[in-house]
C-alpha positions as CSV (number, residue, x, y, z in Angstrom):
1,X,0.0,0.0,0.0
2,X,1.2,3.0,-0.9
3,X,1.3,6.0,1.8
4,X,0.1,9.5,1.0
5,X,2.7,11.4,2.7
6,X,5.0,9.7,0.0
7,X,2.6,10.9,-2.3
8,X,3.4,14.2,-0.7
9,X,7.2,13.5,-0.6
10,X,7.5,13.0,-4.0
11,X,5.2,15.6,-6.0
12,X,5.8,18.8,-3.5
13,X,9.0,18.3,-2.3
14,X,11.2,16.1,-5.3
15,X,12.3,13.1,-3.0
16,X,13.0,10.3,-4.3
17,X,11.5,6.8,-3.3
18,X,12.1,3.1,-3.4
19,X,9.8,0.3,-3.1
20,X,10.7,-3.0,-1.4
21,X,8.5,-5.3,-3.1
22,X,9.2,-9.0,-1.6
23,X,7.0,-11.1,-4.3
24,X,9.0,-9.8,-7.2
25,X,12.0,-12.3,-6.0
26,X,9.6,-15.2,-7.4
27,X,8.6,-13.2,-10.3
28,X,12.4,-12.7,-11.3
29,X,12.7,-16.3,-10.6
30,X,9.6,-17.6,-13.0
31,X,10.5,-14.8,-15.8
32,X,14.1,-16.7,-15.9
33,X,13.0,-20.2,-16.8
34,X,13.7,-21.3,-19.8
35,X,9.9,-22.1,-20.8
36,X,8.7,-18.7,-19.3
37,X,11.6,-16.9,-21.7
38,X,10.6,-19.5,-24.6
39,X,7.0,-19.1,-24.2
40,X,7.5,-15.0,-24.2
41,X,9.6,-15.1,-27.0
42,X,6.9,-17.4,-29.0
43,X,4.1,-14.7,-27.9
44,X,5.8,-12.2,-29.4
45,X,6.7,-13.6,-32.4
46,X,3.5,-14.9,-33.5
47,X,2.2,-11.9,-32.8
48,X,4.7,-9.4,-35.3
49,X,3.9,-12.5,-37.8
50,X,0.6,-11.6,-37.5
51,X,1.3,-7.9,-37.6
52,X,2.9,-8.6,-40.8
53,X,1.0,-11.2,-42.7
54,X,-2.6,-10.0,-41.7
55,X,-2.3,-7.4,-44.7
56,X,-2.1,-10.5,-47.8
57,X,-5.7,-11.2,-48.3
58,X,-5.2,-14.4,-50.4
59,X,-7.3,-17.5,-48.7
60,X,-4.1,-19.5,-47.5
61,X,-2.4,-16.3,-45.9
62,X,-5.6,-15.8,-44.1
63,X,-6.0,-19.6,-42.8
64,X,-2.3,-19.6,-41.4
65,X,-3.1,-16.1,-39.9
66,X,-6.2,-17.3,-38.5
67,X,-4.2,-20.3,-36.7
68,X,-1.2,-18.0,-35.4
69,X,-4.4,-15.3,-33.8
70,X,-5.8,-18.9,-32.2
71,X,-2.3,-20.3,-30.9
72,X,-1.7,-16.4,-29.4
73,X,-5.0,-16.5,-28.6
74,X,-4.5,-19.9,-26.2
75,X,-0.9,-18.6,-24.9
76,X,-2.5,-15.6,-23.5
77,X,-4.0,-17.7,-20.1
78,X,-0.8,-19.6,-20.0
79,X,1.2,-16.7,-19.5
80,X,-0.8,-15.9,-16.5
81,X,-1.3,-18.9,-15.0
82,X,3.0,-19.3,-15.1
83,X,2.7,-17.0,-12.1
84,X,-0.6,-17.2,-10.4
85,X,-4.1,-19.2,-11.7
86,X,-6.3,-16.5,-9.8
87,X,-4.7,-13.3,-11.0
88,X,-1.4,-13.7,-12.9
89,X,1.5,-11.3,-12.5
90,X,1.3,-8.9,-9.8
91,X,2.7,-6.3,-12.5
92,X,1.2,-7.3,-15.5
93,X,-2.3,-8.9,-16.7
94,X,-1.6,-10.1,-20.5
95,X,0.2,-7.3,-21.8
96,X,-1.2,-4.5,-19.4
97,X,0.6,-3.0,-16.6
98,X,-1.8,-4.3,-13.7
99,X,-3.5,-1.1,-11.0
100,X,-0.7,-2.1,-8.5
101,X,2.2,-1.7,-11.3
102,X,1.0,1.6,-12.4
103,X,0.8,2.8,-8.9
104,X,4.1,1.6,-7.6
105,X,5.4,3.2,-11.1
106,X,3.9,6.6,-10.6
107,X,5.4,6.6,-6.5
108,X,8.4,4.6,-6.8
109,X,11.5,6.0,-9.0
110,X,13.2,2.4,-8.2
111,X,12.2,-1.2,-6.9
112,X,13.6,-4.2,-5.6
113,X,12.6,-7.4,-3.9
114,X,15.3,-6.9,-0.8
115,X,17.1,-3.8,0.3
116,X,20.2,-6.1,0.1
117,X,19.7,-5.8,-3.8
118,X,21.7,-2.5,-3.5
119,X,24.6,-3.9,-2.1
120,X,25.5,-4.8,-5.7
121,X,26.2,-1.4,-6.5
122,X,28.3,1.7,-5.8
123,X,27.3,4.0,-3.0
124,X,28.4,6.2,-6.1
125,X,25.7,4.7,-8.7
126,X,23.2,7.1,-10.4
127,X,20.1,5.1,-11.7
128,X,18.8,6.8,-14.6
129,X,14.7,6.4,-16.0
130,X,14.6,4.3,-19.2
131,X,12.9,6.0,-21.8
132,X,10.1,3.4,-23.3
133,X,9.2,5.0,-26.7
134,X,5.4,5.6,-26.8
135,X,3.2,3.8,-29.8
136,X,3.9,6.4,-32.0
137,X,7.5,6.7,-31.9
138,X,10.2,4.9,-33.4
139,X,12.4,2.7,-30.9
140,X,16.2,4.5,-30.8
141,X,18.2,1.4,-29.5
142,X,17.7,-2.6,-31.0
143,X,16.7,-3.9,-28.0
144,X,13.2,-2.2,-27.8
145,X,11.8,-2.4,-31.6
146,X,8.4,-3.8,-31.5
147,X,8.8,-7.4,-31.5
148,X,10.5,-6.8,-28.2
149,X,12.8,-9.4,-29.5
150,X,16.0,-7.8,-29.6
151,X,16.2,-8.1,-33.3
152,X,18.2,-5.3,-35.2
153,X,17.1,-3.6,-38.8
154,X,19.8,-4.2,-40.9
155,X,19.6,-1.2,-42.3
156,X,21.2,0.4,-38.8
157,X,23.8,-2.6,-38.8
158,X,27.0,-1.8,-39.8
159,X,27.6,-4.3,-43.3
160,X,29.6,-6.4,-41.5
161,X,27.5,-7.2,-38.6
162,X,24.4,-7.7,-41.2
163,X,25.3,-11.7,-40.9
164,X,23.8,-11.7,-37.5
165,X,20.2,-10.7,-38.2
């Protein structure tokens, strides 16, 4: 729960705040197993195929599309269920940021499942906001086109890295 006087902290007077969120340890953990990464990485891609193949109107385009929209379709629940059969995530439903995520995002410049979770970094260390480019704007680094898979153009590849892609 968040408390209003950190509401109060934050807008009037600039602090800054952290959230100590003890749940997201088993989040971290299910988001690193190899099926949870597998299945994500699936999602995503069926869903750029469809992006990208929805536009060819012939009969057999349209019967694979239909197929990928009925796979995504039938992932969607799994996804969930990986972390909780009730409610999913606690920080995201599908592809939505859930009520709780947006709050602790709007409160919270930084979040970690222990305090100890600092300890792996300088008493120097600046943490800097990650700019996530809005639907109408064109991603500026590889890692966040709109697959979300990490996947460079080759046009922005140098010509010898164009091998990779």
């Amino acid at each position: 729960q968040f408390i209003p006087s950190a509401h109060d902290l934050t807008l009037k007077h600039g602090w800054r705040t952290g959230a100590i969120i003890p749940e997201l340890r088993k989040e971290i953990k299910i988001m690193n197993t190899p099926q949870y990464v597998h299945m994500m990485t699936w999602l995503q891609a069926l869903t750029v195929l469809i992006e990208q193949m929805q536009a060819h109107r012939d009969p057999a385009t349209q019967a694979v599309v239909e197929e990928w929209i009925k796979e995504r379709e039938a992932m969607k629940p799994q996804t969930k269920d990986t972390f909780n059969s009730q409610f999913g995530s606690l920080f995201r439903t599908y592809h939505n940021p859930t009520y709780f995520s947006r709050r602790l995002s709007r409160f919270a410049d930084i979040y970690m499942a222990s305090i100890s979770c600092m300890l792996n970094y300088d008493l120097q260390h600046t943490f800097f906001p990650r700019r996530t480019p809005l639907q109408h704007e064109a991603p500026f680094w590889p890692e966040q086109n709109s697959s979300g898979l990490g996947v460079s153009s080759p046009s922005l590849l140098a010509p010898q890295d164009q091998s990779r892609v």
